[in-house]
Backbone as CSV, one residue per row, in Angstrom:
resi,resn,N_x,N_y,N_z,CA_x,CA_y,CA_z,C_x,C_y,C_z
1,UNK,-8.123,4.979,0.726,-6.891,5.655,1.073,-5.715,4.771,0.661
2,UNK,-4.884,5.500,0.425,-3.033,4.430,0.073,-2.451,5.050,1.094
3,UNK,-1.804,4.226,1.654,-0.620,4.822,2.677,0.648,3.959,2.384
4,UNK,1.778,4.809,2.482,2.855,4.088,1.973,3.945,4.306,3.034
5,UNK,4.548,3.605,3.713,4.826,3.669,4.785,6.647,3.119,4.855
6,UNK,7.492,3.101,5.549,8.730,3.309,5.397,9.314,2.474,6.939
7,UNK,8.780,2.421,7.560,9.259,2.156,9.054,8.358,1.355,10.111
8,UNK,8.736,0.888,11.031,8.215,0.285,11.872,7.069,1.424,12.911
9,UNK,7.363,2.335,12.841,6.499,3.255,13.442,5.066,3.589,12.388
10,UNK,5.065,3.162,11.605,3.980,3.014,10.349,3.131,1.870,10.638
11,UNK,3.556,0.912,11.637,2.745,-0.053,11.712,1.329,-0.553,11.705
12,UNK,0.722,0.640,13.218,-0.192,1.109,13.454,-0.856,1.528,12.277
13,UNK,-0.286,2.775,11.412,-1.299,3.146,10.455,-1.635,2.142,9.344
14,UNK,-0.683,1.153,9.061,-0.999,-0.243,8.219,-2.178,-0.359,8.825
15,UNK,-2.269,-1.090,9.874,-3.590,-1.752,9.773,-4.240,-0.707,10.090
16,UNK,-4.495,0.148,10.486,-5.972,0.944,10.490,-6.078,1.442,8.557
17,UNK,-5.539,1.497,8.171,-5.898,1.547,6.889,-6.241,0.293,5.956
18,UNK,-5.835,-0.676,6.398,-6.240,-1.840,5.858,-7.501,-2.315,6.073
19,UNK,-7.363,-1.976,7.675,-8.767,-2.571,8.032,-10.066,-1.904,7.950
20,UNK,-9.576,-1.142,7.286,-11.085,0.714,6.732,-11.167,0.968,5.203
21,UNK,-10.506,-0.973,4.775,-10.114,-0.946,3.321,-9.389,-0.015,2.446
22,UNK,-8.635,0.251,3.151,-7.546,1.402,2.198,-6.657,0.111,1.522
23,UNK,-5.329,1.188,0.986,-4.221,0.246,0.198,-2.894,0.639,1.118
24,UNK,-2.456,-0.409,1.833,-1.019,0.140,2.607,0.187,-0.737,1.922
25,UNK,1.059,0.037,1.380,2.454,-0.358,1.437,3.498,-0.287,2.256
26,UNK,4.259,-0.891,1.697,5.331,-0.506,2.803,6.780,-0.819,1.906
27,UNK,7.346,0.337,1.499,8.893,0.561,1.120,9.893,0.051,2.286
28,UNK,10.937,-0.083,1.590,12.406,0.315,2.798,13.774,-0.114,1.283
29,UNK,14.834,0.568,1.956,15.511,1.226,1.238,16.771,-0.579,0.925
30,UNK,17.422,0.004,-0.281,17.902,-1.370,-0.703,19.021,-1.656,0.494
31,UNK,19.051,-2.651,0.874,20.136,-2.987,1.469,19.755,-3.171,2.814
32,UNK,18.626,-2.760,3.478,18.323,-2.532,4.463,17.477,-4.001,5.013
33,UNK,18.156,-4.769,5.053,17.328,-5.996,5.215,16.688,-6.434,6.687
34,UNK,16.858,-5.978,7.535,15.954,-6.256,8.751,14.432,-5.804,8.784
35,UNK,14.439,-4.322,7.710,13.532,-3.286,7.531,12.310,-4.504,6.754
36,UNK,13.419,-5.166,5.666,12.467,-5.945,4.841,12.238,-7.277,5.387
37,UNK,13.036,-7.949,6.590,12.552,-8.945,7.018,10.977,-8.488,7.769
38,UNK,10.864,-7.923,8.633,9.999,-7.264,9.027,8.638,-6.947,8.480
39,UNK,9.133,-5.980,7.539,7.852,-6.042,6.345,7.639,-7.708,5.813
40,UNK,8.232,-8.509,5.428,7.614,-9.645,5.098,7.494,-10.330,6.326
41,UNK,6.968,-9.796,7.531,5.878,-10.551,8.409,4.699,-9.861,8.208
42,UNK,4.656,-8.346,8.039,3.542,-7.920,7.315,2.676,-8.241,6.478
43,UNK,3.145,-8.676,5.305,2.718,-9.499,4.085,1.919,-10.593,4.496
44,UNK,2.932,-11.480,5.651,1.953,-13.029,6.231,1.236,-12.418,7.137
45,UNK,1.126,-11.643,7.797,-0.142,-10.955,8.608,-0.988,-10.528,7.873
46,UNK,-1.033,-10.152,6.679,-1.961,-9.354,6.050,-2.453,-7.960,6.218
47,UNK,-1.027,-7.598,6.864,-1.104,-6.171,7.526,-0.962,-4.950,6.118
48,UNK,-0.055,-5.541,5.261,0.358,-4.135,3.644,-0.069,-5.247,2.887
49,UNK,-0.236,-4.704,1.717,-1.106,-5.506,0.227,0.492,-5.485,-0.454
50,UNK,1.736,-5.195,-0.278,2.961,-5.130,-1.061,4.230,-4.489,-0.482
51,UNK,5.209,-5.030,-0.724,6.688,-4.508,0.171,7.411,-4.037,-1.082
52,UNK,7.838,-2.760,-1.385,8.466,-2.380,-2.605,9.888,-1.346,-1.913
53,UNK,10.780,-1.245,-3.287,11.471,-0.320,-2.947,11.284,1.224,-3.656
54,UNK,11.751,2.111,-2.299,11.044,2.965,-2.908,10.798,4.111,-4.135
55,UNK,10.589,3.378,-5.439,10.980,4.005,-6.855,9.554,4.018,-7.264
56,UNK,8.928,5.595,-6.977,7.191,5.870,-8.168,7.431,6.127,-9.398
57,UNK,8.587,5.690,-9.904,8.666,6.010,-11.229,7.898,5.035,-12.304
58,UNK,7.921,5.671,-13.751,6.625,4.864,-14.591,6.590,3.646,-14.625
59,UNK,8.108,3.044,-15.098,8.099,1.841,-15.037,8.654,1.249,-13.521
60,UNK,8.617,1.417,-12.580,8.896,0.761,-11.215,7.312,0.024,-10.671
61,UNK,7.542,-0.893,-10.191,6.512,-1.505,-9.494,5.613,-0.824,-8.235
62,UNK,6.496,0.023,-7.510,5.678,0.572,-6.445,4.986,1.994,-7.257
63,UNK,5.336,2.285,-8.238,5.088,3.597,-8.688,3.513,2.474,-9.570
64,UNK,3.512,1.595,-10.189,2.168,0.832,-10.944,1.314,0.376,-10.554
65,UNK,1.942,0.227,-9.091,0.538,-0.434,-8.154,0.458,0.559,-7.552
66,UNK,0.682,1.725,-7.054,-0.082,3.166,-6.862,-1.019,3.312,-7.533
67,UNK,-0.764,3.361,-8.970,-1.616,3.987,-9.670,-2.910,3.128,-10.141
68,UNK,-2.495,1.709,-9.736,-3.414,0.778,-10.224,-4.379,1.172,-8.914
69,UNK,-3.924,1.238,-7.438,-4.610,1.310,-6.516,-5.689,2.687,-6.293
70,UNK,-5.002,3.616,-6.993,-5.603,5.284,-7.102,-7.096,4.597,-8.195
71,UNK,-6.785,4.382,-9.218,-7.893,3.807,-10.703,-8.989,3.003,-9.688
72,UNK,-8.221,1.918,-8.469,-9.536,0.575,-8.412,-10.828,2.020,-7.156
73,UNK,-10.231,2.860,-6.785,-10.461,3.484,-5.634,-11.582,4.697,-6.590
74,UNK,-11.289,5.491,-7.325,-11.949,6.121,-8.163,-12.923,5.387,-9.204
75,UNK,-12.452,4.238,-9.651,-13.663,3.206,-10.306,-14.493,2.652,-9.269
76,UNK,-14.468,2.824,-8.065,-15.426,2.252,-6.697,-16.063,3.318,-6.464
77,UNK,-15.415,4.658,-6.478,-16.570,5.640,-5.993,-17.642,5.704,-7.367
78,UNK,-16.999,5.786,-8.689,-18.511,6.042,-9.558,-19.158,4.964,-9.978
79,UNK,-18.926,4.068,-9.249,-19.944,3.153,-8.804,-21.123,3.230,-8.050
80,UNK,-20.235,3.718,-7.325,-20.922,4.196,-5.887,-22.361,4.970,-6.181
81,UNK,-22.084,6.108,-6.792,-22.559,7.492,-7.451,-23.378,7.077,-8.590
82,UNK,-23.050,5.816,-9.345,-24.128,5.562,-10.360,-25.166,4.688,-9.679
83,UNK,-24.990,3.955,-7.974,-25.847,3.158,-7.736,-26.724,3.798,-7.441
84,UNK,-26.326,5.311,-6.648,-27.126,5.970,-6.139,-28.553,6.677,-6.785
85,UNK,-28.174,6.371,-7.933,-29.227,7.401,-8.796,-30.458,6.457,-9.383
């Protein structure tokens, strides 16, 4: 799973997705710096895998590690599916 998360009320779902090996981010908007102090205690907790702002566009960083994270998640399941056989 990716969860991409925006707020302190997202917290909770960070780690239950982290810890059920998903991919959690966590955005917050430019300027908003308490949002991002915050998130970078996340980071040293090991609570989100990345703190971005929030742009999925091609060339933006939160939009490349989506997609890198969607690829490692679909290259794990037909793994999965070729061990099985």
């Amino acid at each position: 799973m990716v969860y991409v998360g925006d707020g302190m009320t997202d917290v909770p779902c960070f780690s239950l997705v982290k810890n059920n090996g998903g991919h959690p981010f966590a955005v917050f908007k430019r300027g908003a710096e308490s949002a991002k102090q915050a998130f970078q205690k996340f980071i040293k907790t090991d609570r989100v895998k990345g703190m971005y702002s929030p742009n999925y566009g091609e060339d933006a960083d939160l939009g490349a590690t989506i997609r890198s994270a969607v690829a490692t998640i679909a290259a794990d399941i037909v793994l999965r599916r070729e061990a099985a056989f």
